[in-house]
N, C-alpha and C positions, 0 to 999 in steps of 0.2 A: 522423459524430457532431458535432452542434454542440453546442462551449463557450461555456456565459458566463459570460467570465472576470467581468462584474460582480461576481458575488458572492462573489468570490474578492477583489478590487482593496480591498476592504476590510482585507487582510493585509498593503497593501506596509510600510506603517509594521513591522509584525513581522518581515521577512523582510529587511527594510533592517538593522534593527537584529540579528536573530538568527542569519540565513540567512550560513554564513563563505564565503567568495566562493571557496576549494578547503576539501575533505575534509570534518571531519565536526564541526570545531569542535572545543575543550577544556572543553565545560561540558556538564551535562544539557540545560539549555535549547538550545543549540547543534545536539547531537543531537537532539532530539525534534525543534528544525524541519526541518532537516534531511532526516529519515527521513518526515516527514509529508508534506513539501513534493517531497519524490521520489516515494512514491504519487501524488500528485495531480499531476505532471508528466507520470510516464510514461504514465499511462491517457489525458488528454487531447491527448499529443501521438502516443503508439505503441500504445495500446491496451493495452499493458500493465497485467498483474495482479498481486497478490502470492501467490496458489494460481490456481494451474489446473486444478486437478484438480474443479474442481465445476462450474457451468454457465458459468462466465468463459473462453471459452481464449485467454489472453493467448499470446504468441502470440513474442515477441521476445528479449523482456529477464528475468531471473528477478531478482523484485526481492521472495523471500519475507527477506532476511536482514532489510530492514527492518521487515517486520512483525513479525518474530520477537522481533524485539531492544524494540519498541514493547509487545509482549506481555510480553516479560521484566522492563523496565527504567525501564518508565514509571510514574509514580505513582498514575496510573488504573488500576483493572480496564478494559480494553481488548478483552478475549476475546470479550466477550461483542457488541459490535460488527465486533472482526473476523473472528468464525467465521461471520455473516452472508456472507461472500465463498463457499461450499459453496452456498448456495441462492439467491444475491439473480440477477438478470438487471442489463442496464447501467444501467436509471432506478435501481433502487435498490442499483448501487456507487456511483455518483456520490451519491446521497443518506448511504452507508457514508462517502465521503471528505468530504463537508461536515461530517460529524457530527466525525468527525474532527480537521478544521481546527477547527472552534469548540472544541472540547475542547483542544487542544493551542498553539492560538493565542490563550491565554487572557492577557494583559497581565498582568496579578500574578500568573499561576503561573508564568511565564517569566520574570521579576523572580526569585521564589523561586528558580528551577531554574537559574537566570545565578548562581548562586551553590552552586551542588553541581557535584560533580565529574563529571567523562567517567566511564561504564561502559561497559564493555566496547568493543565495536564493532557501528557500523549496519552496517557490510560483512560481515561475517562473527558471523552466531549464527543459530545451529540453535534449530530448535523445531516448531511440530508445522503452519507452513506449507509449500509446496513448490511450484517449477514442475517442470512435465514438458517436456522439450525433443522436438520435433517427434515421431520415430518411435516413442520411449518412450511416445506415447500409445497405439498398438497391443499394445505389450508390459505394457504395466503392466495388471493385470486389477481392481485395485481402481480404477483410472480409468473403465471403461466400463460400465455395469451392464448393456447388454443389447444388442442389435446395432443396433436402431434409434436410440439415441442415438448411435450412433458414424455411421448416416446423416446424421442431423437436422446435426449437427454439420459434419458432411463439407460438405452442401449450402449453410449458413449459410458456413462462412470461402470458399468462391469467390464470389466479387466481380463 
């Protein structure tokens, strides 16, 4: 997978100022980068997803509390870009986390949100993302729909 970070390098000014250098910040703004800036880390550095139950199998890290919390707590309707993650292939999650970043990396809505309080926590909140950890992908039967995709799949992650 090549990154380019270009168009990403457009964010440092936000992630200088936003991004708390441990945990999760004490502001909404703080969290949303936070939680955005961890999807777009882990997918370009470990492949990593926030559902793997649909055509992404992230593979390492279970980084659904952050969407969760993104879905819960953010001032956007969000749902509707991150249930994209069930059907999109890798061009278009990388195209899911740019949409993302522009949305959440917005200069005067993170002014607003530098000024509202923490809700809840990025680390922990449930919702209706989820990873499956290695072997649970054969046990879970709402993960597989039919035995060829669990080939296709099989053949895709050996390397």
């Amino acid at each position: 997978m090549s990154v380019d970070w270009g168009s990403y390098n457009k964010y440092d000014d936000i992630l200088d100022e936003y991004l708390p250098r441990t945990g999760e910040g004490d502001s909404l703004a703080s969290q949303m980068v936070t939680a955005v800036n961890k999807l777009i880390y882990k997918w370009y550095n470990d492949g990593d997803v926030y559902d793997n139950t649909g055509y992404l199998p992230g593979w390492a890290n279970d980084l659904s509390s952050y969407a969760n919390w993104l879905r819960k707590y953010s001032p956007f309707r969000v749902d509707q870009i991150l249930d994209r993650v069930y059907t999109c292939g890798e061009s278009k999650y990388e195209d899911l986390l740019a949409e993302l970043a522009e949305m959440f990396f917005d200069p005067s809505m993170l002014e607003w949100a530098s000024k509202q309080p923490k809700q809840g926590t990025i680390y922990d909140c449930d919702g209706p993302y989820r990873f499956i950890e290695g072997d649970e992908y054969e046990e879970d039967d709402e993960y597989w729909d039919d035995e060829e995709d669990s080939d296709e799949l099989a053949e895709e992650e050996t390397w």
